[in-house]
VOPAGU-2260 file (C-alpha; in pm, 1 decimal, decimal comma):
REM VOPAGU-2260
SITE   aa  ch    i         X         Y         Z
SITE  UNK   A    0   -2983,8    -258,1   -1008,0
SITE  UNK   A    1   -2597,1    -203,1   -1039,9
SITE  UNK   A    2   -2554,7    -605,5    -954,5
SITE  UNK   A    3   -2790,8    -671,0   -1261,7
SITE  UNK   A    4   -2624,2    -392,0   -1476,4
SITE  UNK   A    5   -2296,1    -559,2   -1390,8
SITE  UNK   A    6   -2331,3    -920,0   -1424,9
SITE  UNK   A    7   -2452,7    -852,7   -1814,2
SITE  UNK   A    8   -2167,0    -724,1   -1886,4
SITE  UNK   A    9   -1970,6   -1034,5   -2028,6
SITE  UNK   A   10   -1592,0    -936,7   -1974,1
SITE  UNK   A   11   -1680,9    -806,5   -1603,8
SITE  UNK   A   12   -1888,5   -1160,2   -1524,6
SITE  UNK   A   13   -1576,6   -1389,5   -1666,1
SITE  UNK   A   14   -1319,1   -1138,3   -1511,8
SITE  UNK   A   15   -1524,6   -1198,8   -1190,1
SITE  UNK   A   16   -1552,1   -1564,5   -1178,9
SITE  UNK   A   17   -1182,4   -1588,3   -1267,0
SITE  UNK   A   18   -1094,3   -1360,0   -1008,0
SITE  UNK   A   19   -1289,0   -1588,9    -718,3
SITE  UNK   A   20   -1129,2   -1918,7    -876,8
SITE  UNK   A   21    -771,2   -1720,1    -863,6
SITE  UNK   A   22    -835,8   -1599,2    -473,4
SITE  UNK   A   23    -943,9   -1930,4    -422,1
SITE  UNK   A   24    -595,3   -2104,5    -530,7
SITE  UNK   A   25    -413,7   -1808,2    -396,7
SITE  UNK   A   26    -586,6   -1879,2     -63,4
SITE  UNK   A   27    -461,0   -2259,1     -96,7
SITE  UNK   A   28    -115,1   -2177,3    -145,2
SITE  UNK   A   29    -102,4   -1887,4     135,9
SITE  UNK   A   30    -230,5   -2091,9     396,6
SITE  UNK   A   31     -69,8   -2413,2     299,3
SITE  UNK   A   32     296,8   -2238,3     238,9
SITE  UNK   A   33     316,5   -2089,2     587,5
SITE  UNK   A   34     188,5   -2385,0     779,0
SITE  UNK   A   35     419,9   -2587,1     604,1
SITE  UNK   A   36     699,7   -2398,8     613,2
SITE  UNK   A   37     618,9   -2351,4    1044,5
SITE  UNK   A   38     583,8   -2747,7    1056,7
SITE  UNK   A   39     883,8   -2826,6     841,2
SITE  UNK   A   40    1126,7   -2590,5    1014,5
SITE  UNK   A   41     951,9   -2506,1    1356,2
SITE  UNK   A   42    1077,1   -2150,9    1341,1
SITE  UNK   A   43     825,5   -1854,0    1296,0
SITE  UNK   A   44    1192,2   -1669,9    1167,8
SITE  UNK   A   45    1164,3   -1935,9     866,8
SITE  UNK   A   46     805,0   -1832,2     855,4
SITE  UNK   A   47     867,8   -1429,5     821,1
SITE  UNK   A   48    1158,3   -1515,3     564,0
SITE  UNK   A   49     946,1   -1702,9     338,6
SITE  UNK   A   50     683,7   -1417,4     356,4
SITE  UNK   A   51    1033,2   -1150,5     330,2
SITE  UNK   A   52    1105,4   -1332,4      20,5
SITE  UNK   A   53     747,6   -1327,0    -146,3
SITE  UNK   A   54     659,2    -967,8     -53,4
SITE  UNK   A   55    1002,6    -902,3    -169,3
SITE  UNK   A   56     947,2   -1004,2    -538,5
SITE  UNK   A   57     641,4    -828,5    -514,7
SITE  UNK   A   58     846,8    -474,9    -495,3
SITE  UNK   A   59    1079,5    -580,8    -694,9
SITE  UNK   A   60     825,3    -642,1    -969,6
SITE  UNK   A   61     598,9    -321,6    -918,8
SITE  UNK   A   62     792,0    -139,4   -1149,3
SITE  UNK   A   63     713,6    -350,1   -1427,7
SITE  UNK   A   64     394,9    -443,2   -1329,3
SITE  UNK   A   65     278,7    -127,6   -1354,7
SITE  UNK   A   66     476,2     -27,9   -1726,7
SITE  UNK   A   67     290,8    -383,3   -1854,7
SITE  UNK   A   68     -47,1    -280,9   -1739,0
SITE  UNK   A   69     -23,3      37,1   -1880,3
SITE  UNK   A   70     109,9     -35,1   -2214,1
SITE  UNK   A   71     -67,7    -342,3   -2322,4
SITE  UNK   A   72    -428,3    -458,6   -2297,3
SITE  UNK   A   73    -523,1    -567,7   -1946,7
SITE  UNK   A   74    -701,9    -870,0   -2019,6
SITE  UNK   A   75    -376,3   -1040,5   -2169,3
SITE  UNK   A   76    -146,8    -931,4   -1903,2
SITE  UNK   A   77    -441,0   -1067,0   -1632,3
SITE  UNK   A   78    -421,7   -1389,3   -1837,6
SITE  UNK   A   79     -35,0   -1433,4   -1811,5
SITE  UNK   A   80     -22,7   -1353,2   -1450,9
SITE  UNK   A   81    -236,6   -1654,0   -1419,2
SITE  UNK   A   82     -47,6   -1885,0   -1676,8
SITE  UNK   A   83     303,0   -1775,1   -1550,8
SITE  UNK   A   84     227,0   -1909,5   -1190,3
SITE  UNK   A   85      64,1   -2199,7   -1279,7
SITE  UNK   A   86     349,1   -2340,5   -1480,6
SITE  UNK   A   87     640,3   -2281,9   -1237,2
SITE  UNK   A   88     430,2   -2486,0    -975,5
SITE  UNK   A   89     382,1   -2772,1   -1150,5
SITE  UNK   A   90     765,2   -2832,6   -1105,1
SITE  UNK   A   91     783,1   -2695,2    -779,3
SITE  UNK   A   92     471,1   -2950,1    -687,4
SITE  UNK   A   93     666,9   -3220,1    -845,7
SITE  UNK   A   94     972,1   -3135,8    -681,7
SITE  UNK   A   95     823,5   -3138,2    -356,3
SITE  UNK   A   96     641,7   -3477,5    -380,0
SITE  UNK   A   97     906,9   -3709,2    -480,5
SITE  UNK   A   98    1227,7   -3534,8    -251,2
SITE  UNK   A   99    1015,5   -3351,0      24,4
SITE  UNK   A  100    1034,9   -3043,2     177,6
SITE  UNK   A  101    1331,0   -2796,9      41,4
SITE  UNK   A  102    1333,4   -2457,2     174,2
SITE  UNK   A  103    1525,7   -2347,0    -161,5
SITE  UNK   A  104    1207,9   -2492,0    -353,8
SITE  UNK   A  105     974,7   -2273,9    -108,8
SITE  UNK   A  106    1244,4   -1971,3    -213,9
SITE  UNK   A  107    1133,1   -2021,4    -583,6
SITE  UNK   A  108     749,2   -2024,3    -447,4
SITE  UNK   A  109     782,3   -1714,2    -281,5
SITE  UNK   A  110     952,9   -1554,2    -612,8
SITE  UNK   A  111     661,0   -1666,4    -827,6
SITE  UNK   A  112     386,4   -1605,9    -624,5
SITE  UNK   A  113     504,6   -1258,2    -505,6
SITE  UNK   A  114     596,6   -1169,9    -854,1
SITE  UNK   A  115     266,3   -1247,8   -1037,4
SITE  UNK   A  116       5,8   -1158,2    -758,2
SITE  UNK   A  117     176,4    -778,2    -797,8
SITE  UNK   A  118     129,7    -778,5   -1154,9
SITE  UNK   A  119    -239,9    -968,8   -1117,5
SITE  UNK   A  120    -370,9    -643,3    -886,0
SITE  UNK   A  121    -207,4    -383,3   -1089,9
SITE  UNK   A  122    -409,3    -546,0   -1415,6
SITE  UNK   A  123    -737,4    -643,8   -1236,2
SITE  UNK   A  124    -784,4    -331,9   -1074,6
SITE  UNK   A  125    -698,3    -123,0   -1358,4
SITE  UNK   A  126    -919,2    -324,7   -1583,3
SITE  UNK   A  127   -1228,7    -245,0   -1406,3
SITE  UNK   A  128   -1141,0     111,3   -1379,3
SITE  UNK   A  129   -1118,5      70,4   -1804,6
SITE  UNK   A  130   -1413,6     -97,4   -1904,4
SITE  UNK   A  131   -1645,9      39,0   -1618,3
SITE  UNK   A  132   -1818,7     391,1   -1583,2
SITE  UNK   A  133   -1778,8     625,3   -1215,9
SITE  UNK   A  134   -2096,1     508,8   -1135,4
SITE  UNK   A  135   -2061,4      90,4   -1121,0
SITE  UNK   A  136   -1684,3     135,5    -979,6
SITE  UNK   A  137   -1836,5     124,4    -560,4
SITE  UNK   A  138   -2036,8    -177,1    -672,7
SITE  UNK   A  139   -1842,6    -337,8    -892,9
SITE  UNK   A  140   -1534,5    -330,2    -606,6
SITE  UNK   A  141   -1773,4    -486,7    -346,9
SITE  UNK   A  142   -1867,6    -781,0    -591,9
SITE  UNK   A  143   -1501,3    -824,1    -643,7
SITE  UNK   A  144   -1433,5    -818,1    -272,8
SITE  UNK   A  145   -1695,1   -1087,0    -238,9
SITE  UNK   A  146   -1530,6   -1305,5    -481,0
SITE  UNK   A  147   -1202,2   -1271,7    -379,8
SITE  UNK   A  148   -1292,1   -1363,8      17,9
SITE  UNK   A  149   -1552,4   -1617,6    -135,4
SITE  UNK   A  150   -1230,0   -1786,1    -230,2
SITE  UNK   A  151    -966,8   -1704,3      62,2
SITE  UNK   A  152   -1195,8   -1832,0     318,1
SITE  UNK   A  153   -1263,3   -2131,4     128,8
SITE  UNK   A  154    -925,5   -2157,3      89,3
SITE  UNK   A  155    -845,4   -2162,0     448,2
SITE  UNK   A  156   -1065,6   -2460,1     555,5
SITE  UNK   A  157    -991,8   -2648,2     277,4
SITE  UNK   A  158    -607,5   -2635,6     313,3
SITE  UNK   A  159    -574,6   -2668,4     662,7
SITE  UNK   A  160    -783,5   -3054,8     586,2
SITE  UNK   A  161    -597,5   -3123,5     303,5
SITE  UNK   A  162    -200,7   -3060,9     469,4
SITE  UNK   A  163    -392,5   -3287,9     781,7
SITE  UNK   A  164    -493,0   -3591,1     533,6
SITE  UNK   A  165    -257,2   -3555,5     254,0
SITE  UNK   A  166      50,6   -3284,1     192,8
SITE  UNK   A  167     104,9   -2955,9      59,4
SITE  UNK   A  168     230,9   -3091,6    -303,1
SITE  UNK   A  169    -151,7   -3162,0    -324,6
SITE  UNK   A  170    -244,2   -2781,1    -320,1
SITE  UNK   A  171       9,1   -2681,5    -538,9
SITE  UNK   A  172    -163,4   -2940,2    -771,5
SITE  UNK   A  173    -479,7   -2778,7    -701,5
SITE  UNK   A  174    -394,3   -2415,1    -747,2
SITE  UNK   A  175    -244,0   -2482,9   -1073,0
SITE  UNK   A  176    -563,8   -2617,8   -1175,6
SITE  UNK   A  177    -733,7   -2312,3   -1036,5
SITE  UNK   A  178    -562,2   -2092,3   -1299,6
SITE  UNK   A  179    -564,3   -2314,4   -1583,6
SITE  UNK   A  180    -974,5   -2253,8   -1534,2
SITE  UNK   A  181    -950,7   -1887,3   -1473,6
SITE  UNK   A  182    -691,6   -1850,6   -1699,7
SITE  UNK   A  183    -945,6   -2001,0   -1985,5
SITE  UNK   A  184   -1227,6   -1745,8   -1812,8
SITE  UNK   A  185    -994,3   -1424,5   -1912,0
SITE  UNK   A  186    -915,1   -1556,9   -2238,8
SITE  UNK   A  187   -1294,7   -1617,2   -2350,9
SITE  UNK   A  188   -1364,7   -1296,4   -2281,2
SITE  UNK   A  189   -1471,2   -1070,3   -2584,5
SITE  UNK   A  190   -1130,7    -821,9   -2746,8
SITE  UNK   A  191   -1195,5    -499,9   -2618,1
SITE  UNK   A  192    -999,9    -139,7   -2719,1
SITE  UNK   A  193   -1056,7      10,6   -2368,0
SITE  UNK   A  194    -823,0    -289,3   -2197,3
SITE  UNK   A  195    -549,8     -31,2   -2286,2
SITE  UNK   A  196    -593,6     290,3   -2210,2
SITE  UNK   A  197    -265,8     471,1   -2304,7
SITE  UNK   A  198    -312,6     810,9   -2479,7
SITE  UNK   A  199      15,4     850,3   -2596,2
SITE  UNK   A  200     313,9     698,9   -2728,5
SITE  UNK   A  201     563,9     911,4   -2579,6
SITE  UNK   A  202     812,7     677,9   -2383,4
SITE  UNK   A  203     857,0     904,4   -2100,5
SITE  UNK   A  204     515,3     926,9   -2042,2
SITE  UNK   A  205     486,8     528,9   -2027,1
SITE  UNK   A  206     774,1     470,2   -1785,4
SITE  UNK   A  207     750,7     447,5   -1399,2
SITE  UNK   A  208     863,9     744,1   -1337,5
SITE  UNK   A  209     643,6     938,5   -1515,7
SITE  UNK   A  210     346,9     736,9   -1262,7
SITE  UNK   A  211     544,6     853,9    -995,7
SITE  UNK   A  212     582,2    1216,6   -1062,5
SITE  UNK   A  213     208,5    1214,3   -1145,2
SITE  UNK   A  214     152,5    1130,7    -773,3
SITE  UNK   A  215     396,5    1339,3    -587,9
SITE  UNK   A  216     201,9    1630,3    -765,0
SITE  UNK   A  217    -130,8    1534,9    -581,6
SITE  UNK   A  218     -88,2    1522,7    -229,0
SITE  UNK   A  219    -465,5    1407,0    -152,3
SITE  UNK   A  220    -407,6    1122,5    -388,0
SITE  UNK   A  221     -81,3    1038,0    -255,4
SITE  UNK   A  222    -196,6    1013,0      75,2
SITE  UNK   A  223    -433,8     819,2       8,0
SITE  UNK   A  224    -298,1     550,4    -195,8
SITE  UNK   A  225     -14,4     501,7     129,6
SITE  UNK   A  226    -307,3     508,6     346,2
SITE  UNK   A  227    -473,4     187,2     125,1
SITE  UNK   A  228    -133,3     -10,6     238,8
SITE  UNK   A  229    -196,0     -28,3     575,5
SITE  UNK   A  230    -443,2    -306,0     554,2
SITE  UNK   A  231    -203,9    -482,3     309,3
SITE  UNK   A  232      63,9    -487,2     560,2
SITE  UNK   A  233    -125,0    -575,2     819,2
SITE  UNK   A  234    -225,4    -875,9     644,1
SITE  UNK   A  235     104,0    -968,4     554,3
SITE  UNK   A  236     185,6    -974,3     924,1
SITE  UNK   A  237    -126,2   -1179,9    1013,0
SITE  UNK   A  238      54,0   -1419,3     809,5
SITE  UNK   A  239     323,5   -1441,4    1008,0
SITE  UNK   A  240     158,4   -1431,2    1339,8
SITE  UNK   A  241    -176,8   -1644,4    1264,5
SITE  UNK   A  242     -14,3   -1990,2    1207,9
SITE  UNK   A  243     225,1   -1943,9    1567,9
SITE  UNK   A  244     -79,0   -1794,3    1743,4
SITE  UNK   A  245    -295,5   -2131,3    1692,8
SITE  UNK   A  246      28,0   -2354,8    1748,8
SITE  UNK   A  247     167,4   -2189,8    2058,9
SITE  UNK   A  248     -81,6   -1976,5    2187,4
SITE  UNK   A  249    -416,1   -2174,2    2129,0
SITE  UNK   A  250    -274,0   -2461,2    2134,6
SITE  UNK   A  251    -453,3   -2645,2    1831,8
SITE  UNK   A  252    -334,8   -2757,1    1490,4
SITE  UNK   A  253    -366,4   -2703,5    1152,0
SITE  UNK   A  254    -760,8   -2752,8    1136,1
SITE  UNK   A  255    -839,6   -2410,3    1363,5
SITE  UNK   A  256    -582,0   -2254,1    1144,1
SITE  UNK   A  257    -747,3   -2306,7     885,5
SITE  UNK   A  258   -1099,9   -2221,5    1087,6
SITE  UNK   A  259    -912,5   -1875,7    1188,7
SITE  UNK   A  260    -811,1   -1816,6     857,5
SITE  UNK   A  261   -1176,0   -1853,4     708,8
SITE  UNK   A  262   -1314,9   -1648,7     928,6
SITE  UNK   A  263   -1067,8   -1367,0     810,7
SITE  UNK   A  264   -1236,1   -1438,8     523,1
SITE  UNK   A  265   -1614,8   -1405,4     603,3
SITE  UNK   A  266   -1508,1   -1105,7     718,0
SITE  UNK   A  267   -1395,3   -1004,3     380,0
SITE  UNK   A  268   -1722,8   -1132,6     229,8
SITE  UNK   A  269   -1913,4    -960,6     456,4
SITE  UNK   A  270   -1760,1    -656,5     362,5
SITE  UNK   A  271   -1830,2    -734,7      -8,2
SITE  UNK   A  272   -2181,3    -803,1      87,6
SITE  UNK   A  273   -2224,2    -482,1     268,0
SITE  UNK   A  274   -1962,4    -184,7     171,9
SITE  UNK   A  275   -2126,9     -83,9    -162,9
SITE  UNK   A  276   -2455,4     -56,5       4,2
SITE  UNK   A  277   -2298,4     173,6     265,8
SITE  UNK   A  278   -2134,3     414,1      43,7
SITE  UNK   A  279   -2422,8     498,9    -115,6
SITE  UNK   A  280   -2491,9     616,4     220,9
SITE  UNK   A  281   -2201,9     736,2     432,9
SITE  UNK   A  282   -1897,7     925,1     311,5
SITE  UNK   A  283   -1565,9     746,5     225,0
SITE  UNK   A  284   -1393,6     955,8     499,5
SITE  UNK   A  285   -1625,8     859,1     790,5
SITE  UNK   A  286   -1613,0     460,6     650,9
SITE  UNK   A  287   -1247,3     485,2     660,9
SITE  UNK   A  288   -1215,9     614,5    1006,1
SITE  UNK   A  289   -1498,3     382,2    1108,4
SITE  UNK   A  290   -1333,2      44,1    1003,3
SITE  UNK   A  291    -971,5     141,1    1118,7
SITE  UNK   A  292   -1096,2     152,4    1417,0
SITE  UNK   A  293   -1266,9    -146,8    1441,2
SITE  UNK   A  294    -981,2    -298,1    1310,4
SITE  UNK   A  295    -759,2    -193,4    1587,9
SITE  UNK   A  296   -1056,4    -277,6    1865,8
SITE  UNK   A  297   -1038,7    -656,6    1744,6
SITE  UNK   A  298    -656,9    -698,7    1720,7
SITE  UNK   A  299    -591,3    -540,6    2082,4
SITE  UNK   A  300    -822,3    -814,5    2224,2
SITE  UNK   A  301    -635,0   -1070,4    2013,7
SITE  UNK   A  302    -339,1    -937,0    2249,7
SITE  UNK   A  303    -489,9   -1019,0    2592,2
SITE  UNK   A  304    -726,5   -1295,6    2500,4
SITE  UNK   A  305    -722,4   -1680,8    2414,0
SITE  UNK   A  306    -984,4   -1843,0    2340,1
SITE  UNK   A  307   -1090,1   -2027,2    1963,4
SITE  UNK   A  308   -1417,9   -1877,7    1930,2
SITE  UNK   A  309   -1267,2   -1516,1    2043,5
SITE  UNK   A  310    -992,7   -1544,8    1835,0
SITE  UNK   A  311   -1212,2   -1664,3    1499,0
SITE  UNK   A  312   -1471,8   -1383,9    1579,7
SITE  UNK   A  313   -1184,8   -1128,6    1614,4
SITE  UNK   A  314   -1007,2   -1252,6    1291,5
SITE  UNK   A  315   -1335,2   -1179,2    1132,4
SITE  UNK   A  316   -1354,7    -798,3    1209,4
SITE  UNK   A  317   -1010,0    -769,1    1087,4
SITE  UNK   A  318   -1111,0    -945,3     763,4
SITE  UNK   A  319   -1464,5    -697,4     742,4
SITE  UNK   A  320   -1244,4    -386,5     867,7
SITE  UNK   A  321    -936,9    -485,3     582,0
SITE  UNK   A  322   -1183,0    -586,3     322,4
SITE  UNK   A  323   -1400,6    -276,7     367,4
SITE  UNK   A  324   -1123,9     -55,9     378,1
SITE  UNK   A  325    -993,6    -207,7      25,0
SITE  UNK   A  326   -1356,8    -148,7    -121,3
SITE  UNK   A  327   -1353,2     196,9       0,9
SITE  UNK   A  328    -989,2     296,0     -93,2
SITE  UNK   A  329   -1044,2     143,4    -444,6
SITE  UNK   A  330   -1319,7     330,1    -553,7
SITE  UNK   A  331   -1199,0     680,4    -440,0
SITE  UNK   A  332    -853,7     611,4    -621,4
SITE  UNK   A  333   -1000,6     462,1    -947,6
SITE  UNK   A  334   -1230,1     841,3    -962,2
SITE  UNK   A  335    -940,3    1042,1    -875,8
SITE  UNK   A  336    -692,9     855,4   -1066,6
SITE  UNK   A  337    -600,4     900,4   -1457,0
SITE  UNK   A  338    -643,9     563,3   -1677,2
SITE  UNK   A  339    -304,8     608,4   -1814,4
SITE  UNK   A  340    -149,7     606,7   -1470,2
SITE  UNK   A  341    -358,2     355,5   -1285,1
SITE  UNK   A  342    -134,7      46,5   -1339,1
SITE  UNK   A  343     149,8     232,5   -1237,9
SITE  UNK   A  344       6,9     413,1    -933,2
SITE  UNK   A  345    -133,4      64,8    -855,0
SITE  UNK   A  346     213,7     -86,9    -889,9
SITE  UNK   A  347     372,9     213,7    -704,6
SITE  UNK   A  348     125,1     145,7    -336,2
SITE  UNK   A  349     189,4    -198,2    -423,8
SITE  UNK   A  350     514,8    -266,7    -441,8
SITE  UNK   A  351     577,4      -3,5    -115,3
SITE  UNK   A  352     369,0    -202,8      48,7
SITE  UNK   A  353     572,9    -535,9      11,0
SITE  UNK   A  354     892,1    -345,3      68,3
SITE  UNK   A  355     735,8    -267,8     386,9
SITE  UNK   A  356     576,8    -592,1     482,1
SITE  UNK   A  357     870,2    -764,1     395,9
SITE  UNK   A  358    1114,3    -600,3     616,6
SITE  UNK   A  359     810,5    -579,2     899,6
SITE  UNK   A  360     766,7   -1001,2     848,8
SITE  UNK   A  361    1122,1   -1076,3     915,7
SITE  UNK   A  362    1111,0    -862,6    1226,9
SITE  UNK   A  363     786,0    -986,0    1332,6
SITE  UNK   A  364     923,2   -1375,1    1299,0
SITE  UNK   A  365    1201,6   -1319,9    1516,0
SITE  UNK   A  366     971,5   -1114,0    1771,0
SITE  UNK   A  367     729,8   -1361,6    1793,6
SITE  UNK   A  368    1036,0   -1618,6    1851,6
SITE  UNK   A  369    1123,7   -1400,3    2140,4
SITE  UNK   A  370     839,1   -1296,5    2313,9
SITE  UNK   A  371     507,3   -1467,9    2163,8
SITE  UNK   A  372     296,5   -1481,6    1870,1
SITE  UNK   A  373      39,3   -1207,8    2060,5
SITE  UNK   A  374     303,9    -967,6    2035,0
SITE  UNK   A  375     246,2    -958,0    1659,5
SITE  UNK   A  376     -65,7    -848,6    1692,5
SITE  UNK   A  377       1,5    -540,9    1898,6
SITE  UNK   A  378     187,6    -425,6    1628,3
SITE  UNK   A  379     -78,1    -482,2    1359,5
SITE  UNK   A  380    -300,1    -247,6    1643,1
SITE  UNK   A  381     -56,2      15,9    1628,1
SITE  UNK   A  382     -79,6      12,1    1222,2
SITE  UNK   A  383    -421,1      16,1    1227,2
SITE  UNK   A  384    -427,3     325,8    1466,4
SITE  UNK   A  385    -175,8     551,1    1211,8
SITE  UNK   A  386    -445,3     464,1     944,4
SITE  UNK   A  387    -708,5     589,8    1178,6
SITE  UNK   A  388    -542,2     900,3    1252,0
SITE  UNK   A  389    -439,3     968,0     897,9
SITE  UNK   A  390    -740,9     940,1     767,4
SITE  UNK   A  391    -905,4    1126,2     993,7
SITE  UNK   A  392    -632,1    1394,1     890,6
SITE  UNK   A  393    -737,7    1427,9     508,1
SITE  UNK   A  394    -979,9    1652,6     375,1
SITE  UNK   A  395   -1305,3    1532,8     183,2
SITE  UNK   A  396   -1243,4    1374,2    -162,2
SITE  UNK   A  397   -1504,9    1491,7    -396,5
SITE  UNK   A  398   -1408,0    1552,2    -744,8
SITE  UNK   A  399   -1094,6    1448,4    -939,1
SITE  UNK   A  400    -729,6    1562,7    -932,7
């Protein structure tokens, strides 16, 4: 009944097709950029610096992001993020077809991607929070779950055939494509005065720190918004540790990557599929605690085994146990969090989270150097285990701050 009540709703239908063509062409360039980047350079150090650099312009952005969600409608700030990547690549594809691979040209890439996918979540998610009631939010994250791993995983088959037939200057043709399409999605979608939810035009209360001091003031809320960037990071640091796993450890080439990759995905769809259904059922605390764990059960036998099938069905609970958590997270924050502050807030667990990743991927690539890709995956256990404990630690969320 929520599905139905949801998909008639005309800005939440285009915002949701828009948002699977997006992941989709995100998905190219994610998988694409760190396979090429291993091939070009043979060094998962080049690897984690590529994904330093991206998660890096991520936290540099967040403060922005956030003061540009909240101040102006969402839909046209969702609409740039998609425009202002898809320009920049059609010189970087250019660039790349006609003089090869550059690492300064994959610099610029990282810049633009990290950059605008910051900005992109702070928007998205705050625009559902704005023009959707308490009631759709645990649905209406699960069908944007779905569409966002409907795309990765995609994604991740398709690129790893395309870089084995053809190059990666072809996916950075593609993705710009992608958002030129979604881009025209957002920007058909019907003017609405909830996009922008500011109450009032005092500058302090518009500016980051104002977002900030609105958290510190909440402890449960606080806590939970770190907690959400566990999975983030942990993704981030598949990243670095998928593409050297398959090459050095499995011993197979850009095809299975692109196998273990989409099954990451399904995971994530599955979760879509299933996590609205169980929180109508369960509490958020007991979900949470549930899919850490399961999270940290499939990356410890990533450690000690190696074997394709293994490996893809193991990638898969991590994308269910990520996904899930995401779905979860979301729709406890977007009830306990004001409208005025959610782009900021959003911005704030965002950007800490690429601080962190970043500094974590550059580590992890010279690690991995040194003693094995499987050894990135111990840490991502050990992540998954604070999250675990943490949430175990916080008490039941029920009604807003």
């Amino acid at each position: 009944m929520n599905g139905l009540k949801l998909w008639r709703q005309t800005g939440f239908r285009n915002f949701l097709v828009a948002d699977m063509i997006g992941g989709f062409g995100v998905g190219l360039t994610t998988v694409g950029a760190n396979w090429y980047v291993l091939q070009m350079t043979h060094s998962n150090q080049m690897v984690g610096q590529y994904l330093t650099i991206n998660v890096l312009a991520g936290f540099f952005m967040a403060p922005l992001a956030g003061i540009l969600t909240d101040r102006f409608a969402r839909q046209s700030v969702i609409l740039w993020t998609f425009l202002g990547r898809a320009l920049p690549m059609v010189v970087i594809a250019g660039l790349i077809a006609t003089t090869g691979f550059n690492f300064g040209t994959m610099v610029v890439l990282a810049i633009i991607t990290g950059a605008g996918w910051i900005t992109y979540m702070a928007a998205s998610r705050s625009y559902i929070q704005a023009i959707l009631p308490d009631e759709l939010l645990g649905a209406a994250n699960s069908f944007v779950e779905v569409s966002l791993q409907v795309g990765m995983f995609a994604a991740g088959a398709v690129a790893g055939l395309i870089l084995n037939v053809t190059g990666f200057a072809v996916i950075l043709g593609l993705n710009v494509a992608l958002f030129i399409v979604a881009a025209g999605l957002i920007k058909a979608i019907p003017k609405s005065s909830h996009q922008s939810v500011s109450t009032t035009t005092a500058t302090d209360s518009l500016s980051f720190m104002a977002g900030l001091r609105y958290l510190v003031v909440r402890p449960v809320v606080l806590s939970l918004g770190l907690i959400s960037i566990l999975p983030l990071i942990v993704t981030q640091l598949f990243n670095v540790s998928a593409p050297d796993y398959v090459a050095t450890i499995l011993k197979a080439n850009s095809v299975i990557y692109g196998l273990v990759d989409m099954g990451y995905g399904l995971g994530g769809l599955a979760a879509g599929l299933m996590t609205g259904w169980l929180l109508a059922r369960r509490h958020e605390k007991t979900l949470m605690m549930g899919f850490f764990g399961l999270a940290t059960l499939g990356l410890f036998t990533l450690v000690g085994m190696r074997l394709v099938p293994l490996t893809i069905g193991c990638t898969f609970l991590l994308g269910l146990s990520n996904s899930a958590l995401r779905v979860i997270i979301n729709t406890v924050l977007m009830t306990q969090v004001d409208p005025q502050y959610m782009g900021r807030a959003t911005s704030i667990w965002n950007g800490l989270s690429q601080l962190v990743a970043g500094g974590a991927a550059t580590l992890m690539g010279i690690a991995n150097d040194a003693w094995g890709a499987n050894f990135g995956f111990l840490w991502m256990a050990v992540i998954m285990v604070i999250g675990l404990i943490w949430s175990g630690w916080l008490p039941r969320f029920e009604s807003n701050d």
